[in-house]
DSSP file (Angstrom, degrees, kcal/mol; ACC not computed):
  #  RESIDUE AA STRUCTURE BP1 BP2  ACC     N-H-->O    O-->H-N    N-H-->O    O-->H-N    TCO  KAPPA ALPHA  PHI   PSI    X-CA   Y-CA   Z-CA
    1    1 A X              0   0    0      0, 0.0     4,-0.4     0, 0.0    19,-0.1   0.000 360.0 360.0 360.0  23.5  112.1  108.7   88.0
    2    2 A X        +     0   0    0      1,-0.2     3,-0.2     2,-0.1    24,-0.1   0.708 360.0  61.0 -83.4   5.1  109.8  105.5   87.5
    3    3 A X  S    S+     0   0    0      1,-0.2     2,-0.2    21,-0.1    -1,-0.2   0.954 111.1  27.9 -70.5 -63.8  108.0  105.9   90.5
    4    4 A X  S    S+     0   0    0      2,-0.1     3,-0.5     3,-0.0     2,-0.3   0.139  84.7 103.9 -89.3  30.2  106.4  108.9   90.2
    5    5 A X  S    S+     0   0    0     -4,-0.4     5,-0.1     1,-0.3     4,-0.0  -0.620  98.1  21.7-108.9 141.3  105.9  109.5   86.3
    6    6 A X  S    S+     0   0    0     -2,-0.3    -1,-0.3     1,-0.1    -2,-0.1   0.498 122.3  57.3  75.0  -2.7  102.1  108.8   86.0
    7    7 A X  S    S+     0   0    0     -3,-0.5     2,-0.2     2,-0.2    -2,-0.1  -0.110 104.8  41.0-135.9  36.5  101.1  109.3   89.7
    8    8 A X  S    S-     0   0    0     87,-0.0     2,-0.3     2,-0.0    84,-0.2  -0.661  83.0 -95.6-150.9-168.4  102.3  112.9   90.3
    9    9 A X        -     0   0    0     -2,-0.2     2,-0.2    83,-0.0    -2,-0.2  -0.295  44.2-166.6 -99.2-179.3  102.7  116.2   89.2
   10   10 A X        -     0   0    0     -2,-0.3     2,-1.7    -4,-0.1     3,-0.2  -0.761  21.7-137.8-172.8 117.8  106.5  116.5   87.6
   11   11 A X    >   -     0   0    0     -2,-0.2     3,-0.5     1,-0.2     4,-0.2  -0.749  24.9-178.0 -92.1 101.0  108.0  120.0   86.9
   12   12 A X  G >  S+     0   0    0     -2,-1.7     3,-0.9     1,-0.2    -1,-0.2   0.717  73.3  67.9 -76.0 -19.4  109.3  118.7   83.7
   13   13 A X  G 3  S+     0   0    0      1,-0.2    -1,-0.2    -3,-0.2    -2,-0.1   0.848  89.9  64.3 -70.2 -27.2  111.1  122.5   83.1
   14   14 A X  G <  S+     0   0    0     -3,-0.5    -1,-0.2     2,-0.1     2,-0.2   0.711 100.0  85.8 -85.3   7.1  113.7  121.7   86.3
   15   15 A X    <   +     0   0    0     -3,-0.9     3,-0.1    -4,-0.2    21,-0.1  -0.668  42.5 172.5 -79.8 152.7  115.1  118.6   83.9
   16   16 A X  S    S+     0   0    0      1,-0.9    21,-3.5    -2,-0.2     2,-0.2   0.571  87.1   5.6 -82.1 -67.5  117.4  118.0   81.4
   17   17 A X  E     -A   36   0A   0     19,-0.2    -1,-0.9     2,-0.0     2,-0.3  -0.880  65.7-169.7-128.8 149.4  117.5  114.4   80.8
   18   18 A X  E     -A   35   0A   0     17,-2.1    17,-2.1    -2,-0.2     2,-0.5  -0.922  14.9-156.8-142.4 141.9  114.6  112.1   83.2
   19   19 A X  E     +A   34   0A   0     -2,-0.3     2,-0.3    15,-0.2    15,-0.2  -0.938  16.6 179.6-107.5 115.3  115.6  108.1   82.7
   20   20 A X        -     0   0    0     13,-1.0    13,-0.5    -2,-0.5     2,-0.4  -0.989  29.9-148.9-126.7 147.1  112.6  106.2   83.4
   21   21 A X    >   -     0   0    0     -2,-0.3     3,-0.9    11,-0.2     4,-0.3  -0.939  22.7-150.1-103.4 125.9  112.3  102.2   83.3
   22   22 A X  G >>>S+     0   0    0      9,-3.9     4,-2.3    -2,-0.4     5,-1.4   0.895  78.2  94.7 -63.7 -23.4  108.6  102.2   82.2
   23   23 A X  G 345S+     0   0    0      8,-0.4    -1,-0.2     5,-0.4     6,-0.1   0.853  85.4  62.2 -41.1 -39.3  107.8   98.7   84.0
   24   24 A X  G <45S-     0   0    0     -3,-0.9    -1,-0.2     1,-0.1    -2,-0.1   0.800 128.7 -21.5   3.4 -96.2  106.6  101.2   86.9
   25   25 A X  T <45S+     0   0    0     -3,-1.0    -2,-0.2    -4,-0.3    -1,-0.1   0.251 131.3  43.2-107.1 -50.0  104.1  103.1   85.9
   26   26 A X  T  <5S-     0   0    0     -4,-2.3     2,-0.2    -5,-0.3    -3,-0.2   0.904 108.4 -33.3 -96.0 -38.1  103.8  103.4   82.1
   27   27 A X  S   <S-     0   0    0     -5,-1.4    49,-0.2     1,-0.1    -1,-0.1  -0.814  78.9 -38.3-176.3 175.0  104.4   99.9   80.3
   28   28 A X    >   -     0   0    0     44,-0.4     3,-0.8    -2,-0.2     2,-0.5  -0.078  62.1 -87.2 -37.3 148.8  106.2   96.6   80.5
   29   29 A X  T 3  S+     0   0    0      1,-0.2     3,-0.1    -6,-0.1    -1,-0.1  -0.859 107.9  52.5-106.7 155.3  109.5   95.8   81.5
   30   30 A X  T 3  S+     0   0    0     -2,-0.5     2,-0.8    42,-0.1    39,-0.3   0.032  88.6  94.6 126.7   1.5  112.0   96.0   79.1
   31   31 A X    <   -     0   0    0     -3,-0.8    -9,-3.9    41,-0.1     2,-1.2  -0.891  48.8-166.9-130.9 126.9  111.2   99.8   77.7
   32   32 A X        -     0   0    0     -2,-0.8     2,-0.4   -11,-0.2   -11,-0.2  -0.712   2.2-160.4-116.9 133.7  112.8  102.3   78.9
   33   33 A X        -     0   0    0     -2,-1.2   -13,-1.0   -13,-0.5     2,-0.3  -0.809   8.9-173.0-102.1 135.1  111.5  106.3   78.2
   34   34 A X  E     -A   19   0A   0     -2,-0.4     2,-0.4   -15,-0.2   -15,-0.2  -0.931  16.4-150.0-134.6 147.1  113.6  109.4   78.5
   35   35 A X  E     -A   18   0A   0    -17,-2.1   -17,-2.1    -2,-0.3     2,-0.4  -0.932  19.5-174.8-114.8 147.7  112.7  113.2   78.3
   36   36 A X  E     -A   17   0A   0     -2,-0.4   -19,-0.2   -19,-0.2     2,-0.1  -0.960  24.2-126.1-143.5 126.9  115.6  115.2   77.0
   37   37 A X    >   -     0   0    0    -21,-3.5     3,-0.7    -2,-0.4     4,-0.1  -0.400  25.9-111.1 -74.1 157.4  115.3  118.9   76.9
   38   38 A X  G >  S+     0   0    0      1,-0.2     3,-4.9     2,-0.2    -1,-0.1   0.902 108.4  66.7 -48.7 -47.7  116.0  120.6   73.3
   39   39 A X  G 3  S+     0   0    0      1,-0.3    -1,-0.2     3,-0.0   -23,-0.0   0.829  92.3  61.1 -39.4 -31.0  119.4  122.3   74.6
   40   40 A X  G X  S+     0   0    0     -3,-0.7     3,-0.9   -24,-0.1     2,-0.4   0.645  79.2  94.1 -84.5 -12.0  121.0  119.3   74.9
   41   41 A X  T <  S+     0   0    0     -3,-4.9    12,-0.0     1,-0.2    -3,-0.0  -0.740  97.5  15.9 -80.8 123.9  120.7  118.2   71.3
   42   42 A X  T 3  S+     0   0    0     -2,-0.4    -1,-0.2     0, 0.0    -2,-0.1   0.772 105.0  91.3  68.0  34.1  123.9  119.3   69.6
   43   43 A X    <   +     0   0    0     -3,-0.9    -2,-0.1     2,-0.1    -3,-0.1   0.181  44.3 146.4-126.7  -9.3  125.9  119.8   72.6
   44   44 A X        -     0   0    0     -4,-0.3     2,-0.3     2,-0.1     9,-0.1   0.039  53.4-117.5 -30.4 160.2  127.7  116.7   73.4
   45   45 A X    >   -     0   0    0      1,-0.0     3,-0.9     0, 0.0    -2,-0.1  -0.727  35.8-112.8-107.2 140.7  131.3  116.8   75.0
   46   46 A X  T 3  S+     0   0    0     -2,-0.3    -2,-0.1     1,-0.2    -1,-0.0   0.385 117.8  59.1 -64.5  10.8  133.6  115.0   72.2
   47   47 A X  T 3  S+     0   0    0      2,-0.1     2,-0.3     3,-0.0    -1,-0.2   0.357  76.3 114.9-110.2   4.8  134.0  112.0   75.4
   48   48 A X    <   -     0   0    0     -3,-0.9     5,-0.1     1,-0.1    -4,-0.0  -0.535  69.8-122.7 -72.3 138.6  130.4  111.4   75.6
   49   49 A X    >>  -     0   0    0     -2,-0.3     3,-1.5     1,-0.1     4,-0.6  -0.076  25.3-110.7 -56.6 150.1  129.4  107.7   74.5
   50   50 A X  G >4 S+     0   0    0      1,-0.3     3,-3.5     2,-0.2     6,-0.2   0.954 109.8  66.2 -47.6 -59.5  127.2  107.3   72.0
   51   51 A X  G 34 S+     0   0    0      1,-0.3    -1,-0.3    14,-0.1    -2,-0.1   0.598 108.6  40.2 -31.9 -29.1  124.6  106.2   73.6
   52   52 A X  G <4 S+     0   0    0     -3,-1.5     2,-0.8     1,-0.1    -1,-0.3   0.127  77.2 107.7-115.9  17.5  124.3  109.3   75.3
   53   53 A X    XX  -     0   0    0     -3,-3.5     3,-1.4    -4,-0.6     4,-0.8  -0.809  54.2-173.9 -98.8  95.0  125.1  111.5   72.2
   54   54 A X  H 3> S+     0   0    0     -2,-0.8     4,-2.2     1,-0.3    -1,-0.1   0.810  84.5  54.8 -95.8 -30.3  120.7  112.6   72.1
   55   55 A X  H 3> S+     0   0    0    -15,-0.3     4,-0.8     1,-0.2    -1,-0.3   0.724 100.2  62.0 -90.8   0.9  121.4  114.4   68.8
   56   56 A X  H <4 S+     0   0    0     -3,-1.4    -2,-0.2    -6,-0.2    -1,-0.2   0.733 111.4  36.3 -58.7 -49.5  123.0  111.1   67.1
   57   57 A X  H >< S+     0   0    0     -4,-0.8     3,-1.0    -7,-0.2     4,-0.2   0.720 106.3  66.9 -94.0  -8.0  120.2  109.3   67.3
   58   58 A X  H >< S+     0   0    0     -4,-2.2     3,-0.6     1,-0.2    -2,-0.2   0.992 111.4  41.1 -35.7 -75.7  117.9  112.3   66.6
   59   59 A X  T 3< S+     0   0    0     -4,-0.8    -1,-0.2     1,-0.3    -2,-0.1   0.360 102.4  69.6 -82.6   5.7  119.5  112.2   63.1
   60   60 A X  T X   +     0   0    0     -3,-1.0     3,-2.3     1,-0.1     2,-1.7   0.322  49.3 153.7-113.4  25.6  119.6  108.4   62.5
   61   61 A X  T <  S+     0   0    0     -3,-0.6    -1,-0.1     1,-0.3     3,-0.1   0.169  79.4  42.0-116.0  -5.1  115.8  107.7   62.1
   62   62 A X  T 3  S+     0   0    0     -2,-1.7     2,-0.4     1,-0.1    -1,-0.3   0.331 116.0  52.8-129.9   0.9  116.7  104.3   59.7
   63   63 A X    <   -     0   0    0     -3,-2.3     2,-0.3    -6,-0.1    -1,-0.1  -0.961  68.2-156.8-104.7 129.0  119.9  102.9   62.1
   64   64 A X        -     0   0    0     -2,-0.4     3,-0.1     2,-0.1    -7,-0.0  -0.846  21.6-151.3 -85.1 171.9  120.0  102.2   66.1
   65   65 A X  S    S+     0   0    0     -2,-0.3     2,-0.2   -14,-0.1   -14,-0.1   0.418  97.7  27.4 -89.6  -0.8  122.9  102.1   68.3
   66   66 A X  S    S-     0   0    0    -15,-0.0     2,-0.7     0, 0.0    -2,-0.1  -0.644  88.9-116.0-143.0 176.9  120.8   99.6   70.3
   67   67 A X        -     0   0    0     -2,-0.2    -2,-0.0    -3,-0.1     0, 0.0  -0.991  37.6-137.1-113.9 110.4  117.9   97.2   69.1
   68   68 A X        -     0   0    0     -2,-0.7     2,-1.1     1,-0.1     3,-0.1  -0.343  14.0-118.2 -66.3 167.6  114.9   98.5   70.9
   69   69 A X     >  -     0   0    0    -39,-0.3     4,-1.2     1,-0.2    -1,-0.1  -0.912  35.9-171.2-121.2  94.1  112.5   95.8   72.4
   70   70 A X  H  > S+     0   0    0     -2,-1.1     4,-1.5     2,-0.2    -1,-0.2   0.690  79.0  64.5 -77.7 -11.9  109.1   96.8   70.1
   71   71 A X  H  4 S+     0   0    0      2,-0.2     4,-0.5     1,-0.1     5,-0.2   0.971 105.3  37.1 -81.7 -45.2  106.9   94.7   72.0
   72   72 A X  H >> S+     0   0    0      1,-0.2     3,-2.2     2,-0.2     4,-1.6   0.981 118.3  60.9 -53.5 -41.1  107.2   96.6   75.6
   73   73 A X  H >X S+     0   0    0     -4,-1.2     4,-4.3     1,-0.3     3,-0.6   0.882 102.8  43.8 -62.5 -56.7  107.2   99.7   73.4
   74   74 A X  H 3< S+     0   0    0     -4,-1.5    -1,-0.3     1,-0.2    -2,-0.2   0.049 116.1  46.2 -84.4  18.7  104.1   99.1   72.0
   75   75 A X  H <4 S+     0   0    0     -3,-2.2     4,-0.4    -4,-0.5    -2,-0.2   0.304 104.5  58.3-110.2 -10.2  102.5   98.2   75.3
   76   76 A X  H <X S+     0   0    0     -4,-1.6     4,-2.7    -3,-0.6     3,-0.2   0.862 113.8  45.2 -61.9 -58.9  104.1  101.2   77.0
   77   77 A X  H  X S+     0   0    0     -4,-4.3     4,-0.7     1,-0.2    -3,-0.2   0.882 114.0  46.7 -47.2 -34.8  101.8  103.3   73.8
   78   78 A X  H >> S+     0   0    0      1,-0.2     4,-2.4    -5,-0.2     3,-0.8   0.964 118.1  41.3 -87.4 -26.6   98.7  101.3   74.3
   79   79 A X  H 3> S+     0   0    0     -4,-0.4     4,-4.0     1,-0.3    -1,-0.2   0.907 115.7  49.0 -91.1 -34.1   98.9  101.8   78.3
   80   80 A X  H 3< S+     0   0    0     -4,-2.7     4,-0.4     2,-0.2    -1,-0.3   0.255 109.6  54.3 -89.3  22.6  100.0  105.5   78.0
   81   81 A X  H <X S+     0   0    0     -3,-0.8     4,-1.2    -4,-0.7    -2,-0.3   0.777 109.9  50.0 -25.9 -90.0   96.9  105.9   75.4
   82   82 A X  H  X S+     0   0    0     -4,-2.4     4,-1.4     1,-0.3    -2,-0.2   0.742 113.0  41.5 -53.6 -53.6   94.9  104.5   78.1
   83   83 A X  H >X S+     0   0    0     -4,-4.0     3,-3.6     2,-0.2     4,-1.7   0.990 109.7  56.4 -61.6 -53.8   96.1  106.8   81.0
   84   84 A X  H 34 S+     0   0    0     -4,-0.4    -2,-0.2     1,-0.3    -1,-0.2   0.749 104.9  52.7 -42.8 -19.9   96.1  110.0   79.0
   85   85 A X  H 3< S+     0   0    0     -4,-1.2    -1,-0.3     1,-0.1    -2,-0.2   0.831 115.0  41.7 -93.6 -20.7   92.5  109.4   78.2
   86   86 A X  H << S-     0   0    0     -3,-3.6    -2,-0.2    -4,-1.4    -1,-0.1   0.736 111.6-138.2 -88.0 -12.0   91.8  109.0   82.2
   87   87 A X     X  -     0   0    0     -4,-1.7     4,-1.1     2,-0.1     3,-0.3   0.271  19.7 -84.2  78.9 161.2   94.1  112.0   82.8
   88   88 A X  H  > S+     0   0    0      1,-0.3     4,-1.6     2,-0.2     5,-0.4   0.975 124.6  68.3 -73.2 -51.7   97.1  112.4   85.9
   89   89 A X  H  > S+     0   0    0      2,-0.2     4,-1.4     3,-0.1    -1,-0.3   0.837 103.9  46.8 -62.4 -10.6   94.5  113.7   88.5
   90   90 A X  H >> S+     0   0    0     -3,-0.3     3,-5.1     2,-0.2     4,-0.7   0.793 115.5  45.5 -65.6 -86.9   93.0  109.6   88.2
   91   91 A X  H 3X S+     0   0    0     -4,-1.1     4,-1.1     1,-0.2    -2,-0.2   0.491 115.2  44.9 -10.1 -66.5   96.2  108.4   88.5
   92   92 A X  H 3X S+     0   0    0     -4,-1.6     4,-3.3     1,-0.3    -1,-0.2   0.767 111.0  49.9 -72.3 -31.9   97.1  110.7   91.4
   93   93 A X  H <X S+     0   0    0     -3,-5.1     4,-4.8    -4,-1.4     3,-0.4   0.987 115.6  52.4 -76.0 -49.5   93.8  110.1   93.3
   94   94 A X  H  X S+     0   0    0     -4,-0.7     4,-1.2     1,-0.3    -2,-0.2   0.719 104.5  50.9  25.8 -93.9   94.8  106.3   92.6
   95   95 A X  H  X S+     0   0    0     -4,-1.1     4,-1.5     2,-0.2    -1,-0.3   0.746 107.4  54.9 -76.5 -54.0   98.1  106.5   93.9
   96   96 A X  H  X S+     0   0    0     -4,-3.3     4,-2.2    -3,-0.4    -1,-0.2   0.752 106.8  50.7 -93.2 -23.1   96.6  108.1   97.0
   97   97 A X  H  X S+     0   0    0     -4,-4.8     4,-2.4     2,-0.2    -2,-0.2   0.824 112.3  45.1 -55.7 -38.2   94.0  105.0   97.8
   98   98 A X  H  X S+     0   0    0     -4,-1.2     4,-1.9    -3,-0.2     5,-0.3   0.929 110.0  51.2 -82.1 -54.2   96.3  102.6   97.6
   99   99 A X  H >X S+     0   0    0     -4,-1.5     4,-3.2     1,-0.2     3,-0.6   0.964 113.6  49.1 -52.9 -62.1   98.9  104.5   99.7
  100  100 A X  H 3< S+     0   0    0     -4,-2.2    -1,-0.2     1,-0.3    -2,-0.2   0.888 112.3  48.2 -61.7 -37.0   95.8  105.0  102.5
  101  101 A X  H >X S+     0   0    0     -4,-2.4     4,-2.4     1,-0.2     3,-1.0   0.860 110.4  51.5 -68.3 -28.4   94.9  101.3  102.4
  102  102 A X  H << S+     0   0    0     -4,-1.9    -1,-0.2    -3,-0.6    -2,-0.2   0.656 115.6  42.0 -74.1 -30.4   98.7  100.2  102.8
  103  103 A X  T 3< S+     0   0    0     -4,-3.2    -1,-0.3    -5,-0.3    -2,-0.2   0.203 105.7  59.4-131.7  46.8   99.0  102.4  105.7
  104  104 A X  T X> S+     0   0    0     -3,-1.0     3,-1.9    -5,-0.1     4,-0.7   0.459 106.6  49.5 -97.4 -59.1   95.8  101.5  107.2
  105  105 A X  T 3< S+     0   0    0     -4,-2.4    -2,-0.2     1,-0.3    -3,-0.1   0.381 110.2  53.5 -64.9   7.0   97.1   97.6  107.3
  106  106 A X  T 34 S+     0   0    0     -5,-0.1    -1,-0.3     2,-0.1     5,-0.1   0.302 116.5  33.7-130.6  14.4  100.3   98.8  108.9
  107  107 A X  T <4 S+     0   0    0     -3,-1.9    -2,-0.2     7,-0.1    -4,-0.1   0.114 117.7  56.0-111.9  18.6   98.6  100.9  111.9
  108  108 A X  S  < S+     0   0    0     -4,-0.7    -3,-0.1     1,-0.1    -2,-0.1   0.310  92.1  74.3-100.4   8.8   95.7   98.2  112.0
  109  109 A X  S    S-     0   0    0     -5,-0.2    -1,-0.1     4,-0.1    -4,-0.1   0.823 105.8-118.0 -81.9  -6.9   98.5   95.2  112.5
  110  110 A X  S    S-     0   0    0      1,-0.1    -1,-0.1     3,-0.1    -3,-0.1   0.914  75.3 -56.6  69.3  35.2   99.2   96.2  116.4
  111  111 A X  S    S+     0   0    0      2,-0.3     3,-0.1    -5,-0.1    -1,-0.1   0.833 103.9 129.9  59.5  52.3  102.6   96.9  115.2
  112  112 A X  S    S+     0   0    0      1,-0.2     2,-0.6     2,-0.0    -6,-0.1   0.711  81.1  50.2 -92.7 -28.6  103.3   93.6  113.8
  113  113 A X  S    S-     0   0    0     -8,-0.1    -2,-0.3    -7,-0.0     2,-0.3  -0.873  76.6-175.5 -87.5 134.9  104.3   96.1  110.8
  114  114 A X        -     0   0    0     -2,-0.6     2,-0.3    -3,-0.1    -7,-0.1  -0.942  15.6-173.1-132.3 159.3  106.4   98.6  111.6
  115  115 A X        -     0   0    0     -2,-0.3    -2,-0.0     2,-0.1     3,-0.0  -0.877  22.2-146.6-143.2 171.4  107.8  101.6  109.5
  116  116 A X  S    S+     0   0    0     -2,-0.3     2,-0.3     2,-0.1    -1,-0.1   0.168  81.3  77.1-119.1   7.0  110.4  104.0  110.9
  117  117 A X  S    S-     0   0    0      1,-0.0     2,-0.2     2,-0.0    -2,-0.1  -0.716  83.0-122.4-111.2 174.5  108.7  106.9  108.8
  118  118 A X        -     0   0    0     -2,-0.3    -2,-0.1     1,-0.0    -1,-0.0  -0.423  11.1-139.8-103.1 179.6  105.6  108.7  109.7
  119  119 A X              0   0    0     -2,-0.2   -16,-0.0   -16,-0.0    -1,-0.0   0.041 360.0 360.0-136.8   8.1  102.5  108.5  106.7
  120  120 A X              0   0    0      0, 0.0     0, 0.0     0, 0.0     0, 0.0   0.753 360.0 360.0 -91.3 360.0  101.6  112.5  107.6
């Protein structure tokens, strides 16, 4: 989901688990952000890996299973501190400038660009 996190609406209820690579949107690359709904903590299948066992590292707060990369992390925080204080509808309106100029320069080329989708 790292396209649209920060330049959308998101019905965060119709997830479970969202995998995002933050480089997107959010942060650097190297950080990766996940939402995991509550249910799923303390429900694991005994074949799940570890890595995916949510309520294993829940409970391990002075171990990883992984060495996180604190410097994206803590440029993923400073830049999502920065959006939250400009709020999603910036982003969004953003998101929707950029989009009009990009497909302004692909009907102003005289079809030296071409897209096989429509932009309505």
């Amino acid at each position: 989901m790292s396209s649209n996190v920060g330049t959308n609406h998101i019905p965060w209820d119709k997830f479970a688990m969202i995998y995002m690579g933050a480089q997107k949107n959010l942060g650097t690359a190297g950080c990766t952000v996940m939402v995991i709904r509550e249910d799923l903590f303390g429900n694991a299948d005994k074949d799940i890996p570890i890595l995916c066992d949510w309520t294993l590292h829940e409970q391990s707060p002075d171990t990883y299973y992984n060495t996180p990369a604190i410097f994206p992390m803590y440029i993923t925080m400073l830049n999502m501190k920065h959006m939250n204080a400009n709020g999603l509808e910036h982003y969004i309106e953003l998101a929707n400038v950029r989009s009009k100029l990009l497909w302004d320069c692909i009907h102003a080329s005289n079809g030296f660009y071409k897209c096989k989708i429509t932009d309505e």
